[in-house]
C-alpha positions in Angstrom: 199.3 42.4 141.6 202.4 41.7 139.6 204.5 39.2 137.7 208.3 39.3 138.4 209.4 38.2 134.5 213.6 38.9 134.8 214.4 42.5 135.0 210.8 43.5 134.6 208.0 43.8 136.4 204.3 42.9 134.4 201.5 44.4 136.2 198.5 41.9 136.5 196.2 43.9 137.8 195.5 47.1 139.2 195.4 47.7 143.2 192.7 50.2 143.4 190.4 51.7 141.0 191.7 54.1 138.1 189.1 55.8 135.7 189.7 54.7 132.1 193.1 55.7 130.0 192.2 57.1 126.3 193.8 54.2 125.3 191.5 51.8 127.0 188.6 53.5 125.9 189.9 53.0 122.5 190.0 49.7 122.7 186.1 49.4 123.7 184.8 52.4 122.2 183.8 50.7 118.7 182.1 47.7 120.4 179.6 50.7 122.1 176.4 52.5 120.7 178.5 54.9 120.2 177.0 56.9 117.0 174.9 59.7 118.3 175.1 62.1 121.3 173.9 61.5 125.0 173.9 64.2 127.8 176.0 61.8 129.4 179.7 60.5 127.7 179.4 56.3 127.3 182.7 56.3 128.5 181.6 57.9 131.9 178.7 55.5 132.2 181.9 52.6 131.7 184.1 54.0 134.3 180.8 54.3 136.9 180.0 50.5 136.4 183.9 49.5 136.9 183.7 51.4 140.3 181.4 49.4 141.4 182.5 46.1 140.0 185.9 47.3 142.2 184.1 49.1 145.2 181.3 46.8 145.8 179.0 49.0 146.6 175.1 49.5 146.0 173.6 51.4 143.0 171.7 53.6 145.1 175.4 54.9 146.5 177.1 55.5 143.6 178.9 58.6 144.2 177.9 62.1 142.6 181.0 62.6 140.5 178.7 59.8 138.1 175.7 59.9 136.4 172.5 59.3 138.6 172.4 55.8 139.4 169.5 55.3 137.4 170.8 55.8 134.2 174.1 53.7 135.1 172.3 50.9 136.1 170.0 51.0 132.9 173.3 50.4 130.4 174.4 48.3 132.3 170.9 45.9 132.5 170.7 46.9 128.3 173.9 46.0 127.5 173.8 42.6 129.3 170.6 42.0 127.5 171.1 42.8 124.0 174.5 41.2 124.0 176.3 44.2 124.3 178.5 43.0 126.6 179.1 39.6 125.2 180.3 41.1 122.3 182.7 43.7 124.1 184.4 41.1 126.3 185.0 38.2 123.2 186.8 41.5 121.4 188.3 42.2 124.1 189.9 38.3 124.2 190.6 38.6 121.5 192.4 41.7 121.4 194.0 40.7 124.4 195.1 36.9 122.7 196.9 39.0 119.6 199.3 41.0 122.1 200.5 38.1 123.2 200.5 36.5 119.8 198.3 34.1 119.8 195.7 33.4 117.1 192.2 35.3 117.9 190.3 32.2 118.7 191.5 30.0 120.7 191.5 25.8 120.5 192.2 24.5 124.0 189.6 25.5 126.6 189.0 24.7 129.9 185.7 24.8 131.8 185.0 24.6 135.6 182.7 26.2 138.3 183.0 27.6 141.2 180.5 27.6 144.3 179.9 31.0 146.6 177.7 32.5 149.1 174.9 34.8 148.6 174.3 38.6 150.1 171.4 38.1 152.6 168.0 38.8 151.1 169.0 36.4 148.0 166.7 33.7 146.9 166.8 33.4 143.3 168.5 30.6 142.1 170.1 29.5 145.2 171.2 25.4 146.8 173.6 23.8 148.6 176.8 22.3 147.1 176.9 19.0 149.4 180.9 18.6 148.7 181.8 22.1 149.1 179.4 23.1 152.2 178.1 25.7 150.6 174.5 27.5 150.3 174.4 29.7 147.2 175.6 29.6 143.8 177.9 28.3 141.4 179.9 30.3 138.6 180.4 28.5 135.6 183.0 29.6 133.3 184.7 28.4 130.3 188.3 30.0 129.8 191.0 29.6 127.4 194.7 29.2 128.3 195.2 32.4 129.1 192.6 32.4 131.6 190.4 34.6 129.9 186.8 34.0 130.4 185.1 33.2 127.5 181.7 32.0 128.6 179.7 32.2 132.0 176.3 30.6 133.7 175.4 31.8 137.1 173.1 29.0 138.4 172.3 27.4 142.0 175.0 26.0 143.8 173.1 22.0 144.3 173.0 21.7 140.0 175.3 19.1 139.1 178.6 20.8 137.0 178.4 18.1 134.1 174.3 18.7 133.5 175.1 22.3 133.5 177.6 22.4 131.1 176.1 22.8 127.8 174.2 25.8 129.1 178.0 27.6 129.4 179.1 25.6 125.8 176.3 25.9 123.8 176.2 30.1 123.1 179.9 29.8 121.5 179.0 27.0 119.0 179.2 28.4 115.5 181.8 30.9 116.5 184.4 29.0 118.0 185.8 27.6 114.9 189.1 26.7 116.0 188.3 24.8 119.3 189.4 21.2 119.3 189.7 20.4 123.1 188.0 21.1 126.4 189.6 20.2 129.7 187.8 19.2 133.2 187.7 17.5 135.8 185.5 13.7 136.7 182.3 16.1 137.0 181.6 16.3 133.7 182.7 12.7 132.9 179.0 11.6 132.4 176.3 13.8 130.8 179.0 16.2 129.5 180.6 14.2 127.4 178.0 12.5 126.0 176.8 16.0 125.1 179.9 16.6 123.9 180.1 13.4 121.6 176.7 14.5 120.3 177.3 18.2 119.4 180.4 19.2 119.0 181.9 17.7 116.1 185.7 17.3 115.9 185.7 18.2 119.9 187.1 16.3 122.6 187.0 16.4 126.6 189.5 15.6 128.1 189.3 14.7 132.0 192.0 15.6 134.1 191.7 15.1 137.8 194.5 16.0 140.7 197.5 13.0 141.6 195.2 9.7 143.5 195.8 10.4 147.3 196.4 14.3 147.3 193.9 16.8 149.4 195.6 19.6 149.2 195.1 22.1 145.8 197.8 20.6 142.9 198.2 22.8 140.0 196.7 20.5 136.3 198.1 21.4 133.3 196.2 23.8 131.5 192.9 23.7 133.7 195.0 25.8 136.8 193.9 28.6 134.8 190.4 28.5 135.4 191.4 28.4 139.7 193.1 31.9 138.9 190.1 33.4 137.8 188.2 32.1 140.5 191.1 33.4 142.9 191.0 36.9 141.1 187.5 37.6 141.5 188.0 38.0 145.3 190.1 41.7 144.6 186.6 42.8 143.0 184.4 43.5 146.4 181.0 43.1 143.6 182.4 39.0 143.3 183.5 38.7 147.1 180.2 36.7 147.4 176.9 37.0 144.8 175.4 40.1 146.0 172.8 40.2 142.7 169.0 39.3 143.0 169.4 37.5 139.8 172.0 35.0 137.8 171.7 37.7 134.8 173.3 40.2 136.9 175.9 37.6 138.5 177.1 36.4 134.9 177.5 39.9 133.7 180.0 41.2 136.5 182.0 38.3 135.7 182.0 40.0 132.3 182.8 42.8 133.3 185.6 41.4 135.8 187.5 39.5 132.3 186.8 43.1 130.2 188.3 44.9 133.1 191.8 42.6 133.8 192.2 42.8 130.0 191.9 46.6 129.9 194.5 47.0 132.8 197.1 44.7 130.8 196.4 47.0 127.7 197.0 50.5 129.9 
């Protein structure tokens, strides 16, 4: 995908997958265990969890030019766990927020969900959304202006957004210092904001809704931001639809999904 700006051209994102540059792996490499020797490079096991995150396809079928699946699949469970991953991907916003020169943290953020199906055999964690007609699950993400994800919940799809909220707020308290402002929409008017009032000090939410009488999608100030992500996931096969047996899994290629879109604008 790219951005027309004048009489250049900003690539967006990346059509098809490309094994990482040196200087993409320099960018990650010092949030990674790094320090002592494996029979198999860190950076390989990095590029093999990308390919499927763009491919789609099962563990079990990851081709032989990676590491046994096995191994792959174990980083990738550990570094989820331990907060590997976490780590990596708010270093990489903010990496991504200084090239663009803005200030490493941001102030203004905007949170939203978005509902999807589930791969057949998935039970875990799965409803209906009754306004969207859907039977699965939601992603809830908080993002800044740039539309870099910041925070996500995987959680079934019939869980009301504003009683869900906190669960996607709560993990950046005490190292978002600098936000003053999150946007939504009328979903979170209610239990949201009174959780808001309660616990974050010096916050406000702001509820922004679409023009009274329009049913088509209107671009919001600010919160459109949040609909690109959502849109953007669809050019990663592993977010077409939640193909993982459980929300840990789901939350952690949307991770890997920000980390990756901030690595191609950094090629």
């Amino acid at each position: 995908m790219r951005k027309q700006k004048g009489n250049q051209t900003i690539k967006l994102m990346q059509s098809h997958y490309q094994r990482l540059t040196d200087s993409q792996w320099g960018a990650i490499r010092e949030t990674l265990p790094t320090h002592r020797k494996r029979d198999h490079s860190l950076r390989v096991i990095v590029d093999a969890i990308l390919w499927c995150l763009r491919v789609g396809n099962q563990w079990r079928n990851l081709p032989d030019n990676f590491p046994k699946w096995q191994l792959v699949y174990y980083y990738f469970r550990k570094w989820q766990t331990d907060g590997t991953l976490k780590r990596l991907n708010w270093s990489l916003n903010k990496l991504e927020r200084k090239r663009v020169n803005k200030p490493a943290v941001p102030s203004l953020f905007c949170i939203d969900s978005q509902s999807v199906k589930v791969a057949p055999f998935i039970k875990e964690e799965t409803g209906v959304d009754g306004n969207k007609k859907i039977n699965g699950r939601k992603r809830h993400v908080i993002t800044d202006t740039l539309g870099l994800v910041w925070g996500v919940v995987v959680h079934a799809a019939n869980k009301a957004d504003g009683a869900v909220a906190e669960r996607v707020v709560e993990p950046m308290l005490g190292y978002m210092d600098r936000m003053k402002k999150i946007l939504a929409d009328a979903a979170y008017e209610k239990v949201f904001k009174g959780w808001v009032e309660e616990n974050l000090l010096g916050v406000a939410l702001e509820i922004t809704s679409n023009p009274p009488g329009t049913k088509e999608f209107v671009p919001v100030k600010w919160r459109w931001v949040s609909e690109r992500a959502f849109g953007l996931f669809n050019f990663f096969r592993r977010l077409d639809k939640d193909h993982e047996k459980t929300t840990q899994s789901a939350e952690a290629w949307v991770l890997w999904h920000n980390c990756q879109l901030i690595l191609n604008r950094i090629a």
